[in-house]
FITIDO-384613 format. One line per field, with one value per residue: residue number from 1; x, y, z of N, C-alpha, C, O in turn; residue in one letter; chain. Coordinates in Angstrom, 1 decimal, always signed. Example, Ala and Ser with C-alpha at 12.3 -4.5 7.8 and 13.67 -1.06 7.14 Angstrom:
! FITIDO-384613
resi = (1,2)
nu = (+13.2,+12.8)
nv = (-5.7,-2.2)
nw = (+7.8,+7.1)
cau = (+12.3,+13.7)
cav = (-4.5,-1.1)
caw = (+7.8,+7.1)
cu = (+13.2,+12.9)
cv = (-3.3,+0.0)
cw = (+7.8,+7.9)
ou = (+14.2,+13.4)
ov = (-3.3,+1.1)
ow = (+8.5,+8.0)
resn = (A,S)
chain = (A,A)
END
This chain:
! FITIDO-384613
resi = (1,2,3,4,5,6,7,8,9,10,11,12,13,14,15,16,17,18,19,20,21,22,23,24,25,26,27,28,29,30,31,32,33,34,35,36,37,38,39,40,41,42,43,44,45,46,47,48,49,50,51,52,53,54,55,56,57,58,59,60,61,62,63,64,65,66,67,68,69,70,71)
nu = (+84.0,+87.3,+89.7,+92.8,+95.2,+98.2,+100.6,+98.9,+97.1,+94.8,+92.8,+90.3,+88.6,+86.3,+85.4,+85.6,+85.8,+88.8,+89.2,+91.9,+93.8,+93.7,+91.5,+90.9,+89.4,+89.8,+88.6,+88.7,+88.6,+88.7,+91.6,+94.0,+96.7,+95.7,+96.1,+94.4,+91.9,+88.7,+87.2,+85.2,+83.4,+81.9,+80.3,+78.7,+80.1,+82.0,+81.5,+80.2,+81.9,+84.2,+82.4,+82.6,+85.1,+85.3,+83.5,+85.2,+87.5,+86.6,+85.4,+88.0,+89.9,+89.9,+91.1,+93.2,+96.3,+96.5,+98.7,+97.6,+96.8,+98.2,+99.7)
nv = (+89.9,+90.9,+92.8,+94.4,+96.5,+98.7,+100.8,+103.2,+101.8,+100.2,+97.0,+94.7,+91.8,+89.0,+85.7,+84.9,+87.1,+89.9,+93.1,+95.3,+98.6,+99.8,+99.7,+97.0,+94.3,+91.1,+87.7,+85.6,+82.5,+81.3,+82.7,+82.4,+83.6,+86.0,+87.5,+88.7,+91.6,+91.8,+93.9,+95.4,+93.2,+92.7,+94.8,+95.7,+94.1,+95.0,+97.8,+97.6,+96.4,+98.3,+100.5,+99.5,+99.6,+102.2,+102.7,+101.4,+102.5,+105.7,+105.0,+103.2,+104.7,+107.1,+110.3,+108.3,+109.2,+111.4,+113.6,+114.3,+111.8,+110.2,+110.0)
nw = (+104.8,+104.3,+105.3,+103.8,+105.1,+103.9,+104.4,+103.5,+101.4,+100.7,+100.4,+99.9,+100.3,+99.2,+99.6,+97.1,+95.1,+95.3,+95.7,+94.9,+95.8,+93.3,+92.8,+90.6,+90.1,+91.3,+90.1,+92.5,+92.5,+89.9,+88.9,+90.2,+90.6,+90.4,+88.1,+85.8,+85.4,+86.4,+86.3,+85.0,+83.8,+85.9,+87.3,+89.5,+91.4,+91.8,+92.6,+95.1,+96.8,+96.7,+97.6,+100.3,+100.9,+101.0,+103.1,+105.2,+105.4,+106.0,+108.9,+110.1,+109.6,+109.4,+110.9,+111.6,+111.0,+112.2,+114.8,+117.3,+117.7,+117.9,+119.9)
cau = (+85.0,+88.6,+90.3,+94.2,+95.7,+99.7,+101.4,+98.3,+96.3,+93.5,+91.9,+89.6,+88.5,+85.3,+85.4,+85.4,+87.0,+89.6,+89.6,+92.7,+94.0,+94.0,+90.2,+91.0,+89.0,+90.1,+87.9,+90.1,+88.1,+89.3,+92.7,+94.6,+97.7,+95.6,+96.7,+93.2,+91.0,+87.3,+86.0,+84.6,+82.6,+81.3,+80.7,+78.0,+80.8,+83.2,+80.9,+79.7,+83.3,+84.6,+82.0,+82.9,+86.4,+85.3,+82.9,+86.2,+88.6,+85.8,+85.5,+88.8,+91.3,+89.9,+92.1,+94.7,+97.2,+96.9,+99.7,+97.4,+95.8,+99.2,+100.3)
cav = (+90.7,+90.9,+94.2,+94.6,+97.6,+98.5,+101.6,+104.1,+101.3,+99.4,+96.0,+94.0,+90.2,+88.2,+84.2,+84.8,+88.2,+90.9,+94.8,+96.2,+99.7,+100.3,+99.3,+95.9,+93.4,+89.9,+86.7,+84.3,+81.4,+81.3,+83.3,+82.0,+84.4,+87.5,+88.3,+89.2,+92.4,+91.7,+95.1,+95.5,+92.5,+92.6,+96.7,+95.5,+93.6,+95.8,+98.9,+97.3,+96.5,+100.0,+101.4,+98.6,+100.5,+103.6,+102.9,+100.8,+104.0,+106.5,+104.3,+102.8,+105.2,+108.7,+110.8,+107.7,+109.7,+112.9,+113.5,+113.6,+110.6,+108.8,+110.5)
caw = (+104.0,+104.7,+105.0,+104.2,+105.1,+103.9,+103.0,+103.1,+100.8,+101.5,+99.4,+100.3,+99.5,+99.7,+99.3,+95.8,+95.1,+95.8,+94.9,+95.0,+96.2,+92.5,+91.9,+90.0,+90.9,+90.9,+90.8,+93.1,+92.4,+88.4,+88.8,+91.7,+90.7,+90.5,+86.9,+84.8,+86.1,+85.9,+87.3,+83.8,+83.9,+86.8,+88.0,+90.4,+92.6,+92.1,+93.0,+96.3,+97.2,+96.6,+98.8,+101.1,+101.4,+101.6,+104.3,+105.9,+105.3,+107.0,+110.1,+110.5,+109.2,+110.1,+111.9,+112.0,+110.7,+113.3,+115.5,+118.8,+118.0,+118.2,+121.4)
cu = (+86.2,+88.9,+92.1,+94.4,+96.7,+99.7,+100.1,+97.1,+95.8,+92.9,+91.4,+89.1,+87.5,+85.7,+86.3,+86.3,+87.8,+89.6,+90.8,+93.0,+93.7,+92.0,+90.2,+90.6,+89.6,+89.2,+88.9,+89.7,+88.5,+90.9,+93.5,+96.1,+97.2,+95.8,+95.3,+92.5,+89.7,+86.5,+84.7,+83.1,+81.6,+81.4,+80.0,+79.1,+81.7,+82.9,+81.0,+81.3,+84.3,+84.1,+82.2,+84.1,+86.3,+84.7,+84.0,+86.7,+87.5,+86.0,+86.4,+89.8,+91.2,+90.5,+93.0,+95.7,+97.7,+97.8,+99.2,+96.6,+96.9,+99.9,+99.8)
cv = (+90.8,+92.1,+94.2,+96.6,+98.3,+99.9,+102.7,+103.3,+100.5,+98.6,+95.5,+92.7,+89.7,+86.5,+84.0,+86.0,+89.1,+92.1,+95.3,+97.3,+100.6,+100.4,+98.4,+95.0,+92.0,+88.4,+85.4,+82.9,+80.5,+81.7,+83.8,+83.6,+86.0,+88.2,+89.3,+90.2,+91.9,+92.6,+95.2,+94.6,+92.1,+93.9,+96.5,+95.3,+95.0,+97.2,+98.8,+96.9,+97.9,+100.9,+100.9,+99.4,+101.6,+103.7,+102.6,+101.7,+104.9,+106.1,+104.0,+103.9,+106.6,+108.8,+110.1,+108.6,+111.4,+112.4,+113.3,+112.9,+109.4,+108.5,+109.5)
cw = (+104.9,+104.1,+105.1,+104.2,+105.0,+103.7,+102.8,+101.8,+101.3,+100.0,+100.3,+99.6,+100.5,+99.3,+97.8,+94.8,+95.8,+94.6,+95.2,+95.2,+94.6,+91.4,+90.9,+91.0,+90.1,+91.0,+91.5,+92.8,+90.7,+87.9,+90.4,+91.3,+90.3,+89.0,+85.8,+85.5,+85.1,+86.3,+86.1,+83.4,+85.0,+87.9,+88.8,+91.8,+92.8,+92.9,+94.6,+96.9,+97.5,+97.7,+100.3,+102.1,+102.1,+102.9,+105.7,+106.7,+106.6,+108.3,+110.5,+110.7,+109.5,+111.1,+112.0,+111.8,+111.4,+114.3,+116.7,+119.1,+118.2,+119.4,+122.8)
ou = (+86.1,+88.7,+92.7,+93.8,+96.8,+98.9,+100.3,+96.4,+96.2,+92.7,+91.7,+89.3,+87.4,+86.7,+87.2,+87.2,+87.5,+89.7,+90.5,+92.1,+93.4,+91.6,+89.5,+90.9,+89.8,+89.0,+89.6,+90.6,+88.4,+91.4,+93.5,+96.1,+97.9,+95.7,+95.6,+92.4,+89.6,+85.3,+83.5,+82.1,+80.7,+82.2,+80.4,+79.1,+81.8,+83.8,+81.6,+81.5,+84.9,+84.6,+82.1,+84.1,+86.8,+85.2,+83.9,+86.6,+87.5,+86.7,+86.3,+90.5,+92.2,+90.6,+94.0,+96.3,+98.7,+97.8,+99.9,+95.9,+96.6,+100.4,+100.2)
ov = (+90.8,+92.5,+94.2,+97.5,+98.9,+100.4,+103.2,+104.1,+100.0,+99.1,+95.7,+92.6,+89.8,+86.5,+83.2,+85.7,+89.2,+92.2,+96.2,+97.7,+101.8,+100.8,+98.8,+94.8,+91.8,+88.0,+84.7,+82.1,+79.3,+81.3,+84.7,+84.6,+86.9,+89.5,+90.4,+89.8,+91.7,+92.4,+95.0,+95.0,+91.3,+94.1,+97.3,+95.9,+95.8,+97.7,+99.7,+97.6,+98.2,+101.7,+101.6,+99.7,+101.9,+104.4,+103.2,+101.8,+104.7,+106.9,+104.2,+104.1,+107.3,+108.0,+110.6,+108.7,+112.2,+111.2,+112.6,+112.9,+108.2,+107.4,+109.8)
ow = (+106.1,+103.0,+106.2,+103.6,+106.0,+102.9,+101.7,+101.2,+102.3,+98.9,+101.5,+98.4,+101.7,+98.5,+97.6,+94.0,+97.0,+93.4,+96.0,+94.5,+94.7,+90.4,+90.0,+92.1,+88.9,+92.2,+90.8,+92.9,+90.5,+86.8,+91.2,+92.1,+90.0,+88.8,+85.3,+86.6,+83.9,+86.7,+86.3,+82.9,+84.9,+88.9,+89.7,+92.9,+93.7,+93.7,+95.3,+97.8,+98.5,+98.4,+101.4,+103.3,+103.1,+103.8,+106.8,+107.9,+107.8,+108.9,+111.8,+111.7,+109.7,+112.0,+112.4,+113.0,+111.3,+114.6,+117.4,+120.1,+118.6,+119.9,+123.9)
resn = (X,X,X,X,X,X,X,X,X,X,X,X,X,X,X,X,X,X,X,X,X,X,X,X,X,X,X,X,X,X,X,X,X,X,X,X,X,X,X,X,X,X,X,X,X,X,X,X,X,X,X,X,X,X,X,X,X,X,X,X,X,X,X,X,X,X,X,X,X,X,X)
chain = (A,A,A,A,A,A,A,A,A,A,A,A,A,A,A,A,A,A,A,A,A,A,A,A,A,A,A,A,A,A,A,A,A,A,A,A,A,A,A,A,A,A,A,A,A,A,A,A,A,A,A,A,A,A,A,A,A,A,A,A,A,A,A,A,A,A,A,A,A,A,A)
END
């Protein structure tokens, strides 16, 4: 898994898909420009992706944003 991180959002992308910051998942392998959400069709990926983040967020991003963590 691939983790982006911009701006206070976070997606992520396997081979195959991407979840967006917004919870839209994309299959990249059918829709090269990202345009169709398939969370709907597929709530399994999307689920396991999601927690994917959250586990990311927990681990990566706690406390980032304290001031004497930047010091």
């Amino acid at each position: 898994m691939i983790f982006s991180h911009w701006s206070k959002r976070v997606s992520v992308r396997t081979q195959q898909y991407r979840l967006d910051h917004q919870g839209k998942l994309f299959d990249l392998t059918t829709d090269h420009g990202q345009y169709g959400d398939v969370s709907k069709q597929h709530p399994k990926v999307t689920a396991r992706l999601a927690a994917a983040v959250s586990d990311w967020k927990r681990d990566v991003l706690e406390g980032f944003d304290r001031e004497d963590v930047r010091s």
